[in-house]
C-alpha positions as CSV (number, residue, x, y, z in Angstrom):
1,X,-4.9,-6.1,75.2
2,X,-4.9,-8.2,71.6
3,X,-0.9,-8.5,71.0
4,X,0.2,-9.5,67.7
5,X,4.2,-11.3,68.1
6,X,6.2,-11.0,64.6
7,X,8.7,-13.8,65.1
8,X,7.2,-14.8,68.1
9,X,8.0,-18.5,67.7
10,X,11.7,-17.4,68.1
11,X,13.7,-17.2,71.6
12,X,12.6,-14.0,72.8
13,X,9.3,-14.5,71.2
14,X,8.2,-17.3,72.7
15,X,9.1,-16.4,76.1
16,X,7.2,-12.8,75.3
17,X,4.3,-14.7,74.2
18,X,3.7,-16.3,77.9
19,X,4.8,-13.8,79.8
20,X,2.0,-11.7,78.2
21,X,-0.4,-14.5,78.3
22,X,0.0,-15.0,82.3
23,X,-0.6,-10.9,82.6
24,X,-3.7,-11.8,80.7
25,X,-3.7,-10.3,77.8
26,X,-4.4,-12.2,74.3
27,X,-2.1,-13.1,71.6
28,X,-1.1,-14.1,68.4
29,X,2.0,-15.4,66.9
30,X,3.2,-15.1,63.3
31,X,6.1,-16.8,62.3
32,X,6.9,-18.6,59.2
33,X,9.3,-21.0,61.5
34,X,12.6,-20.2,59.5
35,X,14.5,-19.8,62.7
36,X,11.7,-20.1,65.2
37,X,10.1,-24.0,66.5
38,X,6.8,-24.5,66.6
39,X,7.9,-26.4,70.4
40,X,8.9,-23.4,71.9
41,X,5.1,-22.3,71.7
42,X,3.8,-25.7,73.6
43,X,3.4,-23.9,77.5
44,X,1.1,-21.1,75.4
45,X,-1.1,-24.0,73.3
46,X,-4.5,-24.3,75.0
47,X,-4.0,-20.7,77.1
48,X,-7.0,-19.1,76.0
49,X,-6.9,-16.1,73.8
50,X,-3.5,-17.6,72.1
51,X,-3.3,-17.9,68.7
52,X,-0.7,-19.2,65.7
53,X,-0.4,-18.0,62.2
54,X,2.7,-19.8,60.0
55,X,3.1,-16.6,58.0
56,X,5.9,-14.4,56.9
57,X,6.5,-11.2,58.7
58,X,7.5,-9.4,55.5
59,X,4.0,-10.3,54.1
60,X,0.9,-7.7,55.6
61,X,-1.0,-10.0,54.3
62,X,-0.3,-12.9,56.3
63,X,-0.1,-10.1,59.2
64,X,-3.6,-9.7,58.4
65,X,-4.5,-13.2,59.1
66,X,-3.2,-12.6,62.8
67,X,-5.1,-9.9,63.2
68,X,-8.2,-11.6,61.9
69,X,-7.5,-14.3,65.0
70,X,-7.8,-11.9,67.2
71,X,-10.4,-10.1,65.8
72,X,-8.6,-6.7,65.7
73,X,-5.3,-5.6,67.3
74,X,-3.9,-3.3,70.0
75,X,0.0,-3.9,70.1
76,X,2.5,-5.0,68.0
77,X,5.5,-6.3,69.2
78,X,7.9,-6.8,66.2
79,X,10.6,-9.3,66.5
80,X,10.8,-10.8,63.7
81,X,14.4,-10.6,62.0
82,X,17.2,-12.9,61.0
83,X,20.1,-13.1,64.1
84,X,22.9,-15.0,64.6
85,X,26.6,-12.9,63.7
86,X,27.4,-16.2,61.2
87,X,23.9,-15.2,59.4
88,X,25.4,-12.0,59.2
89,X,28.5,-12.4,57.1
90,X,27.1,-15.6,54.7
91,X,23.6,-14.0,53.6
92,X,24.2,-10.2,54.7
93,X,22.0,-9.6,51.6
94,X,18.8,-11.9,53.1
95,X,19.5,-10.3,56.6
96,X,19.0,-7.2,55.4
97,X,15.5,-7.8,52.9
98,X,13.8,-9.7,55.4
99,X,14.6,-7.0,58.1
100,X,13.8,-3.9,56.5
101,X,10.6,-5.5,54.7
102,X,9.3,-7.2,58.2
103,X,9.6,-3.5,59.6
104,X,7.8,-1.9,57.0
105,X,5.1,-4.2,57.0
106,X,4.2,-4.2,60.8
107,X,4.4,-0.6,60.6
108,X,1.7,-0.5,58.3
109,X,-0.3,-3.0,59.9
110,X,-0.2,-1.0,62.9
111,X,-1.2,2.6,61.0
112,X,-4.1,0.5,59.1
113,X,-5.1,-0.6,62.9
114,X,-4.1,2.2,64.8
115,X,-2.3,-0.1,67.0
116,X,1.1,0.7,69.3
117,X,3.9,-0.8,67.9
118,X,7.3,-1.9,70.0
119,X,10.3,-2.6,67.7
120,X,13.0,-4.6,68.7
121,X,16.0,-2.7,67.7
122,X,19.7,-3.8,69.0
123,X,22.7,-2.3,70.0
124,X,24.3,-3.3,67.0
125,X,22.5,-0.3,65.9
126,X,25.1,1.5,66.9
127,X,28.1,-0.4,65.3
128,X,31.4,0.2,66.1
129,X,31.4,2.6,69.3
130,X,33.9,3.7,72.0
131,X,31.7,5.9,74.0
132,X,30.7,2.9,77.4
133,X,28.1,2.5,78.8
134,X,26.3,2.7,75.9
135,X,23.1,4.9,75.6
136,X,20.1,5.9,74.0
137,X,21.4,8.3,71.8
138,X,24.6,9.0,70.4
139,X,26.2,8.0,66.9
140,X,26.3,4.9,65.1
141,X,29.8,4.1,63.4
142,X,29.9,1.3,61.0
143,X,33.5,-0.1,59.0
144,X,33.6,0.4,55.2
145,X,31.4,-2.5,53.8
146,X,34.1,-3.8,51.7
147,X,36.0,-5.1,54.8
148,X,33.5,-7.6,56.4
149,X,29.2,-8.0,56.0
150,X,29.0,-8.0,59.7
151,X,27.2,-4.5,59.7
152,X,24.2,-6.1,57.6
153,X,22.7,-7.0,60.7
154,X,23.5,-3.8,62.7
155,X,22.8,-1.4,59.5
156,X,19.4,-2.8,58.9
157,X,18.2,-2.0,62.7
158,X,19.5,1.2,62.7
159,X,17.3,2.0,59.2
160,X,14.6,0.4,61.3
161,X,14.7,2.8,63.8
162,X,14.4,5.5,61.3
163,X,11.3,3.8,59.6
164,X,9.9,4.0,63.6
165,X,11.2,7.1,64.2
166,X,9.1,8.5,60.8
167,X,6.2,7.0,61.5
168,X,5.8,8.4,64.6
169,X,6.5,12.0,63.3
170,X,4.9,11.9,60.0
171,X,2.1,9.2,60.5
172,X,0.9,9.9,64.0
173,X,1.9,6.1,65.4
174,X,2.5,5.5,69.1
175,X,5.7,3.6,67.9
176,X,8.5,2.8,70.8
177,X,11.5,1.1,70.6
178,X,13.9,-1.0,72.8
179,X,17.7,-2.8,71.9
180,X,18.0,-5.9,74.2
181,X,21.7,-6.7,75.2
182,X,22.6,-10.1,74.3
183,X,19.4,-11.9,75.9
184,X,19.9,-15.6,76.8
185,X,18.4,-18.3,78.7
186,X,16.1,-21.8,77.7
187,X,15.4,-22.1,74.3
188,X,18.2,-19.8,73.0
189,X,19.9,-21.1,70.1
190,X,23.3,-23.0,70.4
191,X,24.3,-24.0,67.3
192,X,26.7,-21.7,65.4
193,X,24.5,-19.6,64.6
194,X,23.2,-19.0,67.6
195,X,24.6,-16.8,70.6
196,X,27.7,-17.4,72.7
197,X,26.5,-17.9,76.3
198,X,24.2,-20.8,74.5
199,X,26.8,-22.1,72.6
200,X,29.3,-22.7,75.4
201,X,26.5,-24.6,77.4
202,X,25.6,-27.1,74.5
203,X,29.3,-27.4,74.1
204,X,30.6,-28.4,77.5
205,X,27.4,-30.5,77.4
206,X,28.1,-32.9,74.6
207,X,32.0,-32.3,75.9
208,X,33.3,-30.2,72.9
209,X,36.0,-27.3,73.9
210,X,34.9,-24.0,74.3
211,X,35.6,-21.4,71.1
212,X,37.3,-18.4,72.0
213,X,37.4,-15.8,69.5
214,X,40.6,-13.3,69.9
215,X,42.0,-13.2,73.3
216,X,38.4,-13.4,74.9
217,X,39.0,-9.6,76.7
218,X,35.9,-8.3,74.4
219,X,32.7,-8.0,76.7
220,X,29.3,-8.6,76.8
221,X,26.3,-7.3,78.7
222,X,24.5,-10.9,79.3
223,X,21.0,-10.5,80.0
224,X,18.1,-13.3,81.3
225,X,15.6,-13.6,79.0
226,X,12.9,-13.5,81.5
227,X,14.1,-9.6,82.5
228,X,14.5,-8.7,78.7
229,X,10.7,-10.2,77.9
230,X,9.4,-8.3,81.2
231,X,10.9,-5.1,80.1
232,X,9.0,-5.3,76.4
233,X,6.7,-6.1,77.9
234,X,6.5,-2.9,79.5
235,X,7.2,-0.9,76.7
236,X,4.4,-2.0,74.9
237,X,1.7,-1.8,78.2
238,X,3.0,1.5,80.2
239,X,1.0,4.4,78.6
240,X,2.8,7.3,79.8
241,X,6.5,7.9,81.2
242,X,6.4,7.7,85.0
243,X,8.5,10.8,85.1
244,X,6.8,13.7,83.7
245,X,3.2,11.6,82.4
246,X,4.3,12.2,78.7
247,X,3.1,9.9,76.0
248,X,6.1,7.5,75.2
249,X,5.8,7.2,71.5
250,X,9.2,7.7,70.3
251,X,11.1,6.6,73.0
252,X,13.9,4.3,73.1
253,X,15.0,2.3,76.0
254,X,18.4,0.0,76.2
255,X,17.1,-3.3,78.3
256,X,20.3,-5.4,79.6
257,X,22.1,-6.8,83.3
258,X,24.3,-3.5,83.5
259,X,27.8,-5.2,84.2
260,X,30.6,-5.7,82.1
261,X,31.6,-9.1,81.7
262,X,34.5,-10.6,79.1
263,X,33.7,-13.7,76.9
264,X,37.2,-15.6,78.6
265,X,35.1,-14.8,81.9
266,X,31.9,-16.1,80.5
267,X,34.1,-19.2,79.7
268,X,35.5,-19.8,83.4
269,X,31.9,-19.2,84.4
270,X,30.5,-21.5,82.6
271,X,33.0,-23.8,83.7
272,X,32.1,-23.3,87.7
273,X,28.3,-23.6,86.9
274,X,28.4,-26.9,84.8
275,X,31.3,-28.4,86.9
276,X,32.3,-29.6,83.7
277,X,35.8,-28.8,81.6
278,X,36.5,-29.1,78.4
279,X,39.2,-27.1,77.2
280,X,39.5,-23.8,75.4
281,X,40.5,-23.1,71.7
282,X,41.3,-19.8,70.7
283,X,40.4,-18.6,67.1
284,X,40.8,-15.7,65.3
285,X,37.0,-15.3,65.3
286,X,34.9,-12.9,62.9
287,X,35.9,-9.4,61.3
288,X,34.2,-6.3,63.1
289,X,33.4,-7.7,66.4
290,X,32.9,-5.2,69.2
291,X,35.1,-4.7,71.7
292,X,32.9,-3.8,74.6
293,X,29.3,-3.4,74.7
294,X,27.8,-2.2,78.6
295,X,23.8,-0.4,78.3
296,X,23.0,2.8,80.1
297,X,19.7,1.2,81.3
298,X,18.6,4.4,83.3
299,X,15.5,5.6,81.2
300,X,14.3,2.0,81.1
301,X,14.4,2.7,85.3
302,X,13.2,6.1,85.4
303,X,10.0,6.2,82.6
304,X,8.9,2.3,82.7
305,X,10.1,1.6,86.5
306,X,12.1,-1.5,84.8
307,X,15.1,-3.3,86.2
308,X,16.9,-6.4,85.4
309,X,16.9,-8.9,88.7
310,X,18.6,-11.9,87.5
311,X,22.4,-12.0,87.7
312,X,24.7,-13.7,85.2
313,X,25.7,-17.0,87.8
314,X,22.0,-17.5,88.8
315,X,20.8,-17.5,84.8
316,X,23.6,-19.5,83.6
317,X,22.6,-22.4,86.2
318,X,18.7,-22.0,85.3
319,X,19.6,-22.3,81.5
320,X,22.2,-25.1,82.7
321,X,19.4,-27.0,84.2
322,X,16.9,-26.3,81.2
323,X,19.4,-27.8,79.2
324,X,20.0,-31.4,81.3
325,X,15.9,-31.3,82.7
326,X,15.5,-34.4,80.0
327,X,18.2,-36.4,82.0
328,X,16.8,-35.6,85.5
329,X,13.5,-36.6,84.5
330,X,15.3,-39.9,84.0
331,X,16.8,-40.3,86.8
């Protein structure tokens, strides 16, 4: 199939991009490179059928120009957005503009094409919710925006699903739609406005305490990258639900490791994986953080035949060793 990657010089992206290049399919990448690198495409450069456009998602049509490298498209897979919780609260209004408008324009690009279309939604779609494991359906809950911007992120995914969700019904568009749970692995940012499991590794690597926000009892579903990309994956190539042989436009799946596991854990985890110390320092952290997130993953089983394989010890050594690979190449 021609694939067409929003974003896809980003963390997941990237790793999306080769996975779908090994199953042999073609691809291009459009990413204007505000929060993606250019280096995390080097393993797809020379694969044939792989292709870069430095473009902006929001634009169709710089879109347009991946398609035209391709020479027409079959799937979308939209990732581009703007991540990272500190993003969130500092430029809620950019987070929000460049997330809507990316949607809209890969949703028309793939009704001017007639091309399938996987979103990548989040569970911060659903806000603040009690009801654990979470699932596919169900209602979102977000805090009066006055208190904190943290919902900018979570508020504009959730209006992204809607866009999806319309387009399907009014538009005819095999749209579907999956929420990764807190995805990490190589190439995962680590700086502060990255994610936490990446953050604690380039910490206790350049020997800097760990940061703890609260009393570290809220939890995380933590989820290698290499399942999360296999499941899109997935969502974008399986026609029809294994179930019942339906078509799958419309459907949602939640993709994550389906085990509870508390950021103080992470920390002592981290700590028995590296070998390495460095202290703990407990902060107040930000306003509006959840206080357990857990996916039902049981659709994802039962209409794509998907499963995450990779357990949270073996995927923090592999991203471990990603990490230090430069100083056992010296040694």
């Amino acid at each position: 199939m021609r694939c067409l990657i929003t974003g896809g010089a980003g963390f997941l992206g990237s790793h999306l991009a080769e996975t779908l290049l090994v199953h042999g399919h073609e691809v291009v990448v459009v990413d204007d490179l505000f929060r993606g690198k250019k280096k995390n495409l080097d393993d797809c450069k020379g694969s044939p059928g792989f292709f870069y456009v430095k473009g902006d998602a929001c634009k169709l049509e710089d879109l347009e120009k991946g398609v035209e490298a391709l020479g027409d498209v079959d799937l979308i897979f939209h990732l581009a957005a703007i991540n990272g919780t500190l993003w969130f609260h500092e430029r809620a209004d950019s987070v929000v503009e460049v997330n809507i408008n990316a949607t809209i324009a890969a949703l028309k690009l793939a009704e001017r094409h007639a091309a399938r279309l996987v979103f990548t939604s989040s569970p911060e779609a659903f806000g603040e919710v009690d009801e654990q494991p979470m699932g596919i359906g169900g209602d979102s809950l977000f805090d009066n925006p006055s208190l904190h911007q943290r919902h900018s992120y979570g508020a504009s995914k959730y209006l992204g699903e809607i866009l999806v969700q319309h387009a399907v019904r009014s538009k005819d568009i095999d749209c579907r739609v999956v929420r990764p749970f807190n995805a990490y692995g190589p190439r995962c940012p680590g700086n502060d406005y990255g994610q936490v499991v990446s953050i604690f590794l380039e910490k206790t690597k350049v020997g800097r305490p760990l940061t703890v926000h609260g009393d570290g009892s809220q939890t995380r579903s933590f989820s290698w990258v290499g399942d999360i990309v296999e499941g899109i994956m997935l969502a974008g190539t399986t026609d029809n639900s294994l179930t019942d042989g339906e078509s799958l436009a419309g459907y949602t799946w939640n993709m994550g490791w389906p085990e509870e596991t508390t950021i103080a854990d992470l920390a002592q985890m981290v700590r028995d994986v590296t070998g390495v110390d460095t202290g703990m320092v407990m902060t107040k952290g930000y306003p509006g953080d959840s206080a357990r997130r857990i996916p039902d993953i049981s659709d994802a089983e039962a209409e794509l035949g998907w499963r995450p394989l990779t357990n949270l010890a073996d995927g923090l050594e592999r991203t471990w060793n990603y990490l230090n690979r430069d100083n056992v190449r010296k040694k």
